[in-house]
C-alpha positions as CSV (number, residue, x, y, z in Angstrom):
1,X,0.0,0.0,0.0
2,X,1.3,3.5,-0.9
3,X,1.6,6.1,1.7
4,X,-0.3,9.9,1.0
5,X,3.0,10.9,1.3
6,X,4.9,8.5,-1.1
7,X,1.5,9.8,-3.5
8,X,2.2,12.9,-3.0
9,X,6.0,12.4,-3.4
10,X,5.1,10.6,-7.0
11,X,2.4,13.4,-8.0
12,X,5.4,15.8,-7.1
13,X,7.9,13.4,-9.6
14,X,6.2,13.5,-12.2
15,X,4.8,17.0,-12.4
16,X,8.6,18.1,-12.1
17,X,9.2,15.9,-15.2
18,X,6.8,17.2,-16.8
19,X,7.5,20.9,-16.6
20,X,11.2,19.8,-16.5
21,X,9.9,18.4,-20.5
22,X,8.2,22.0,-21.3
23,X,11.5,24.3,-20.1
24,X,13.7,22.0,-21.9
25,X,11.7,22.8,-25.2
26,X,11.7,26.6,-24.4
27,X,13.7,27.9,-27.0
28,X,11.7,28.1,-30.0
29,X,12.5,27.3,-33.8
30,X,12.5,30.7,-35.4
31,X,10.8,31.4,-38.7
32,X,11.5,34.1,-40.7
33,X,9.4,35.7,-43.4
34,X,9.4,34.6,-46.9
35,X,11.7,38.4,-47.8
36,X,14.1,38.5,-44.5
37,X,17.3,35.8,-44.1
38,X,20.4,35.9,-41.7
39,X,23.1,34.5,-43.1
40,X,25.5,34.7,-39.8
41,X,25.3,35.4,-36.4
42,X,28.1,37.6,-35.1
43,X,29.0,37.8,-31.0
44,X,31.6,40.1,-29.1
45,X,31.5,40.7,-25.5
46,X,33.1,38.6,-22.3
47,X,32.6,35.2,-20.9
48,X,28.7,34.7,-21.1
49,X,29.6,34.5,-24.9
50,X,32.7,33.4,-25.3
51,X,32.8,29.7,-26.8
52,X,36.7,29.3,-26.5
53,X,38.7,32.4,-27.8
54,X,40.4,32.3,-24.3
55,X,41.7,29.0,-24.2
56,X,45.3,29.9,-26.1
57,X,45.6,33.1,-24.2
58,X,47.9,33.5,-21.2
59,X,45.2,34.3,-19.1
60,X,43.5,32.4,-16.0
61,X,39.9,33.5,-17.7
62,X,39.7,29.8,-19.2
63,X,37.4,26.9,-19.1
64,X,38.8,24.5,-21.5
65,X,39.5,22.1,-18.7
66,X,36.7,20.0,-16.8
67,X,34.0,19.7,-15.2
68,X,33.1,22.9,-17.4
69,X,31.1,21.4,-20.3
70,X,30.5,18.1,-18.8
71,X,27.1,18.8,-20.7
72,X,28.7,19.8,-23.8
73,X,29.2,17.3,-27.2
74,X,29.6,14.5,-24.2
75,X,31.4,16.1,-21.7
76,X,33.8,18.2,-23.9
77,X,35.5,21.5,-22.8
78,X,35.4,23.6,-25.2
79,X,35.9,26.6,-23.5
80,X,32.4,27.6,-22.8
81,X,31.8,29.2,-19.4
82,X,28.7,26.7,-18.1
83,X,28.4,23.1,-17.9
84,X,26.9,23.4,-21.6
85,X,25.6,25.7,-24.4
86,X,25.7,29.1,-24.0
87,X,23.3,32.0,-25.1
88,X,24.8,32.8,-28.2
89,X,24.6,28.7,-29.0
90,X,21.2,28.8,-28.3
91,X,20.3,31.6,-30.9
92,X,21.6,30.1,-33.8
93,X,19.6,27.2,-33.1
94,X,16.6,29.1,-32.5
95,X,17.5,31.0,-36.3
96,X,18.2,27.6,-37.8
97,X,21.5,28.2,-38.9
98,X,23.7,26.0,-36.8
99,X,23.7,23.9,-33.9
100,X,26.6,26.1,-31.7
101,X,28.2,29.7,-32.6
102,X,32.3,28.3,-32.4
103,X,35.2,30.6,-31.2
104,X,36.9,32.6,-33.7
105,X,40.2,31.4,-32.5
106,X,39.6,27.8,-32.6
107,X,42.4,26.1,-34.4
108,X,40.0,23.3,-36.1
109,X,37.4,26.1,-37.6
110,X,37.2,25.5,-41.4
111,X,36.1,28.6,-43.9
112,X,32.9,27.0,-44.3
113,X,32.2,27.4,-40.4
114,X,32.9,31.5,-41.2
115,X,30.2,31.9,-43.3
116,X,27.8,31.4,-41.0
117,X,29.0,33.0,-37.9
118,X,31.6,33.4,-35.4
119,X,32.3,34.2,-31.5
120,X,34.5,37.0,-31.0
121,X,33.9,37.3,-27.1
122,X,37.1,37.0,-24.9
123,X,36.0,35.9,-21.0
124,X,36.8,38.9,-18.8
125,X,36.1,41.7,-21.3
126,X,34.9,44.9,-20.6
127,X,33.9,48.0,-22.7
128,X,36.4,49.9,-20.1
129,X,39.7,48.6,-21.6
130,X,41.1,48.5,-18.3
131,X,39.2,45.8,-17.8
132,X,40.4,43.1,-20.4
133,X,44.0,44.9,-19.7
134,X,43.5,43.4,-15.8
135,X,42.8,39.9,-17.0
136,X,44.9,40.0,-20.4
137,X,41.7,39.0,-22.8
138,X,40.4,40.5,-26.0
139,X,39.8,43.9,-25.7
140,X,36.8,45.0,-27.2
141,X,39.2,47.5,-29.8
142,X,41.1,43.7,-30.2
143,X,37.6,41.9,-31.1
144,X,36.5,44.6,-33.7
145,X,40.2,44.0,-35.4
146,X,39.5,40.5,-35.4
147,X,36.4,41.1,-37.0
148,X,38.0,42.9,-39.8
149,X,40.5,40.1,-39.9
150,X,37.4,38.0,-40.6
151,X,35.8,39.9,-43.3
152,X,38.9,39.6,-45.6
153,X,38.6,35.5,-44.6
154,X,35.2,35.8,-45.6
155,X,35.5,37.5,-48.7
156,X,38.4,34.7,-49.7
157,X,36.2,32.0,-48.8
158,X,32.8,33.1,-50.4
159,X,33.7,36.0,-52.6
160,X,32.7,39.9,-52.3
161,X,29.1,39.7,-53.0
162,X,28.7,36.7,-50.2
163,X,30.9,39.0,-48.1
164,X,28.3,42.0,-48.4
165,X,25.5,39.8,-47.7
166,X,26.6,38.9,-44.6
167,X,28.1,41.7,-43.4
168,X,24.6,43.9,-43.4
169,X,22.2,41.6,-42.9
170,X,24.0,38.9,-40.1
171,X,22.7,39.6,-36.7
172,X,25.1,40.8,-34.0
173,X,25.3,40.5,-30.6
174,X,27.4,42.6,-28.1
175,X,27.5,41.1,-24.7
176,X,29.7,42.8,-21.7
177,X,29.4,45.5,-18.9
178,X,28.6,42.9,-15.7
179,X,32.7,42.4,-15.6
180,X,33.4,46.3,-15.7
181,X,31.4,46.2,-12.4
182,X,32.0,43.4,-10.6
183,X,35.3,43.2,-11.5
184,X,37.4,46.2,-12.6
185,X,35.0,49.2,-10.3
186,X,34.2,46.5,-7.2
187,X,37.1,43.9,-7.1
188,X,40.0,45.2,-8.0
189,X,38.8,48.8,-7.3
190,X,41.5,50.2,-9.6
191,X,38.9,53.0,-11.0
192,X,38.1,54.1,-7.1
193,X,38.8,57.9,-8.6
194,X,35.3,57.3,-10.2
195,X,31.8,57.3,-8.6
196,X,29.3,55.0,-9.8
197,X,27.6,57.6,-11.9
198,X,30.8,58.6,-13.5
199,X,32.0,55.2,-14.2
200,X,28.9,54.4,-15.6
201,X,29.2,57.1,-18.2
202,X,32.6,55.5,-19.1
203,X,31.0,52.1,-19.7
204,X,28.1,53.5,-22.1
205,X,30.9,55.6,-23.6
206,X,32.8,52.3,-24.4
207,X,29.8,50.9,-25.3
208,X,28.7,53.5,-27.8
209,X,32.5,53.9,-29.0
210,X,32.4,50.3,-30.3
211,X,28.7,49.9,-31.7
212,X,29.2,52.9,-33.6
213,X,31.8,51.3,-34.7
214,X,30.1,47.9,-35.6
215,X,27.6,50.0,-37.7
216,X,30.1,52.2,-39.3
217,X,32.2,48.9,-40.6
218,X,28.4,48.1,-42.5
219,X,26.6,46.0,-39.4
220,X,23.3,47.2,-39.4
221,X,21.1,44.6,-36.9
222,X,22.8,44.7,-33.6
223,X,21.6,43.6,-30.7
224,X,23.1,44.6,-27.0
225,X,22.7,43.1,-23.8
226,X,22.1,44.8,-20.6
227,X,24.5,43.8,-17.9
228,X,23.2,41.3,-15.4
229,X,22.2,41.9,-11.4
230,X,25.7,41.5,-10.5
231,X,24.7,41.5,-6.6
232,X,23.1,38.3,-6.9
233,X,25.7,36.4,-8.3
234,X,27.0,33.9,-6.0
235,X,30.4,35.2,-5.6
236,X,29.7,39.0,-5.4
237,X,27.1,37.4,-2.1
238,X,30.4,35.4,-1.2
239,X,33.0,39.0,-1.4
240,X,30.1,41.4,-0.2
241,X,26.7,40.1,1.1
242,X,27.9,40.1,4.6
243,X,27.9,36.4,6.8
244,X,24.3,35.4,5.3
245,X,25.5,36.1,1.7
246,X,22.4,38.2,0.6
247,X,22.2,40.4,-2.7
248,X,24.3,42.9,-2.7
249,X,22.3,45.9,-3.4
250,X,24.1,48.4,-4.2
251,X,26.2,46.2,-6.9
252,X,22.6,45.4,-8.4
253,X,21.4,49.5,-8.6
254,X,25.0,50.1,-10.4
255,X,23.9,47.5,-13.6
256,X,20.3,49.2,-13.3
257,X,22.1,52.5,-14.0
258,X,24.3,51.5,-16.3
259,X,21.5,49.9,-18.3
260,X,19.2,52.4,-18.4
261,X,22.2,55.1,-19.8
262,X,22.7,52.2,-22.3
263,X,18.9,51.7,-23.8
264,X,19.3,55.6,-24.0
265,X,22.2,55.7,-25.9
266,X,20.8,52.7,-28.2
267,X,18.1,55.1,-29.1
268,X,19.9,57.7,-29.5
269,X,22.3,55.8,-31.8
270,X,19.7,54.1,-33.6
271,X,17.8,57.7,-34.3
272,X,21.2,58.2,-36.8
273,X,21.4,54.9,-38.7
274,X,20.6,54.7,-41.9
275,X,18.6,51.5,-42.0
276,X,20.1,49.8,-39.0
277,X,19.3,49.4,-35.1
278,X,21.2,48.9,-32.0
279,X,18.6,47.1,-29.7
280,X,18.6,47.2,-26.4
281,X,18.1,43.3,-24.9
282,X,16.9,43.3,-21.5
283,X,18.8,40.4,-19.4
284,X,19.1,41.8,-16.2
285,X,15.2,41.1,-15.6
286,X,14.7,38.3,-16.6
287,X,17.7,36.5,-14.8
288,X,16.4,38.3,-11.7
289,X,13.2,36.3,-12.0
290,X,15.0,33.2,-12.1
291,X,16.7,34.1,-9.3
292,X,13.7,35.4,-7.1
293,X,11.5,33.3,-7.9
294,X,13.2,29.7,-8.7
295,X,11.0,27.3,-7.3
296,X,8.4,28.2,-10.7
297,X,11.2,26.8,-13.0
298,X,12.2,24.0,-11.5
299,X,15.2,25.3,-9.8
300,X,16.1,25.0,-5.7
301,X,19.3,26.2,-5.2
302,X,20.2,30.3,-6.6
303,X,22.8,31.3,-3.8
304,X,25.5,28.9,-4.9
305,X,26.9,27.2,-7.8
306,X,27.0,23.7,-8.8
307,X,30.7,24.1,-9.0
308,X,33.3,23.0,-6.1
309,X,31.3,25.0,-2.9
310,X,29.4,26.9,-5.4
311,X,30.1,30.1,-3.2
312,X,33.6,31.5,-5.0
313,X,34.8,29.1,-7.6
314,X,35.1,30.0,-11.2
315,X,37.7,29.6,-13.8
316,X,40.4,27.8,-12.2
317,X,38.9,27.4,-9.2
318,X,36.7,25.1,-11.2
319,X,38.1,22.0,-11.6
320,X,38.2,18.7,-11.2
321,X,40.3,18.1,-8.4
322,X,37.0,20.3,-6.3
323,X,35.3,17.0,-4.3
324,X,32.4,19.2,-3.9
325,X,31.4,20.0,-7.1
326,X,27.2,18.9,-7.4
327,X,25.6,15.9,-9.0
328,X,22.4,16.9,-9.9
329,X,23.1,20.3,-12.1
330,X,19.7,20.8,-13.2
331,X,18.7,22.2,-9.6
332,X,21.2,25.6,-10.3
333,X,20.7,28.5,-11.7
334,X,24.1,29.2,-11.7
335,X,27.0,26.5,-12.9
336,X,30.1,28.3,-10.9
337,X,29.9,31.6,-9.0
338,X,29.7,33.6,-11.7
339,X,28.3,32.1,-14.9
340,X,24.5,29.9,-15.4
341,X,23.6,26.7,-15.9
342,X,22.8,25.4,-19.7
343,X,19.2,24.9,-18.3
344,X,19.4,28.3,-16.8
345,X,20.2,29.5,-19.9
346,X,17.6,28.0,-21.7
347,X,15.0,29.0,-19.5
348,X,16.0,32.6,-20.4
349,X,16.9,32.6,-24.0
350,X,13.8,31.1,-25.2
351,X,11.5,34.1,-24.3
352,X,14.1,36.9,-25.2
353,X,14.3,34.8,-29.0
354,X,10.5,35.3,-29.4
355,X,10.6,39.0,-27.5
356,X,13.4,40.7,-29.6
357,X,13.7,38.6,-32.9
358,X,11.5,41.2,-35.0
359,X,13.5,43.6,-33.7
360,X,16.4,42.5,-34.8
361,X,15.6,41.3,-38.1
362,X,13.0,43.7,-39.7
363,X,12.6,47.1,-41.0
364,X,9.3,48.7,-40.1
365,X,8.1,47.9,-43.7
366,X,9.7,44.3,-43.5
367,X,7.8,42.1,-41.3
């Protein structure tokens, strides 16, 4: 005879298998319309999005070594800051073009693999360029010359018209900010001479500095994201949320400020294209959600990582030698102290896809 609570246990079971099923198929399949195609998707930025360009760098912003990417292409560490795909992976698969976005630095990468997109993101960059300077990645000046280093590859491999094609109408993505803050202004407080409001200013600078840039080389659908709630990542609540390791609040109303002078700049630099946008994609909320409220997705532990303790590993502090790295994954939001979980990811790139995808892709008259 079964027990109410062993029924209830069961009814529990399967109704978290269940919605377990429906967030696993939350990133939809994208279909364009009949006049609109993207050839390529195009990423700069820092760690969220960077799929291996670190791993030959001299640099201790790597994760080419396990347990990252125990989820990945069985179990392979590619780089990729998570236990799996990362957001950038996940939007090519939602626009049908390819089942991962690869590092542009990866030895194996064949001119094929160009012509539909690269990752140009270096873990621990910043638009302040003291900020990749501290951690010797990829500047963000670095990853536009890349860029340009690509376009003459791409114009070799599928000639000048293919070239054109994908320069204007590839999809871009420009991911960084949340290390500026946490890392460069908080950690190593090396800009202390600023005040938040002033070092915000030279984040959007940066910011506007290299999308201007992006546009002026022929990009024309660019897409930016906001910097996350830095307070609540596990190892800012480790460094400054006190003994019970709560949000730090003030780190949290610093990336609220910073995004809302980036949307305006986005407008304002999107008010002088000719035919392009720079759109402003809003990750801070939705990862705050996750975080607040993680019992709704599926999730039960948001204070900690999955990684080692979970409460300050990352990067090489991740690794495989750390006896207390987790079993069960799928109960993080966050895979190390810093970075989320491939489900966590999921969760949160299948909405944004549906939410910003017109905007991205389509001229008023377009779509």
């Amino acid at each position: 005879m079964v027990s109410f609570s062993s029924t209830n246990s069961i009814f529990l079971t399967v109704f978290s298998i269940c919605t377990l099923v429906q967030l696993i198929e939350s990133i939809p399949v994208i279909t364009l319309p009949p006049n609109i195609k993207v050839p390529a998707v195009l990423v700069f930025g820092d760690s969220i999005v960077d799929p291996g360009n670190n791993n030959n760098l001299v640099t201790l912003a790597k994760s080419n070594y396990p347990p990252y990417g125990r989820d990945f292409m069985g179990g392979k560490a590619t780089g990729r800051f998570s236990n799996g795909k990362i957001p950038s992976d996940f939007i090519v698969q939602a626009l049908q073009i390819k089942e991962y976005l690869p590092a542009y630095l990866d030895p194996s990468l064949k001119p094929a693999d160009l012509l539909t997109g690269v990752s140009f993101a270096s873990g621990a960059a910043g638009y302040d360029p003291l900020t990749a300077k501290l951690a010797t990645a990829l500047s963000m000046d670095k990853q536009m010359d890349l860029f340009k280093e690509y376009l003459a590859k791409v114009t070799a491999a599928g000639g000048e018209e293919k070239a054109k094609s994908i320069l204007s109408e590839s999809v871009y993505l420009v991911v960084a900010g949340s290390d500026d803050l946490a890392n460069t202004y908080y950690l190593s407080r090396l800009r202390n001479n600023y005040d938040i409001p002033a070092y915000t200013d030279l984040m959007v600078q940066g910011a506007s500095s290299f999308i201007q840039g992006l546009y002026d080389m022929g990009a024309r659908r660019i897409g930016v994201f906001s910097a996350a709630p830095i307070g609540c990542l596990p190892s800012q609540r480790t460094l400054a949320g006190g003994k019970a390791r709560n949000c730090v609040e003030n780190y949290n109303e610093a990336a609220q400020l910073f995004n809302s002078k980036l949307s305006s700049e986005l407008d304002k630099l999107t008010s002088g294209f000719v035919h392009g946008r720079a759109v402003y994609v809003d990750i801070y909320n939705p990862l705050q959600e996750l975080i607040d409220h993680p019992h709704k997705y599926g999730f039960e532990e948001v204070t900690r990582g999955c990684c080692g303790t979970g409460t300050i590993e990352s990067t090489v502090l991740c690794n495989e030698l750390n006896p207390f790295t987790c079993d069960d994954v799928s109960k993080y939001v966050f895979w190390d102290s810093y970075h989320p979980t491939e489900r966590a990811y999921e969760i949160l790139f299948g909405p944004i896809v549906e939410k910003y995808v017109d905007s991205f892709v389509c001229d008023n008259s377009a779509c």
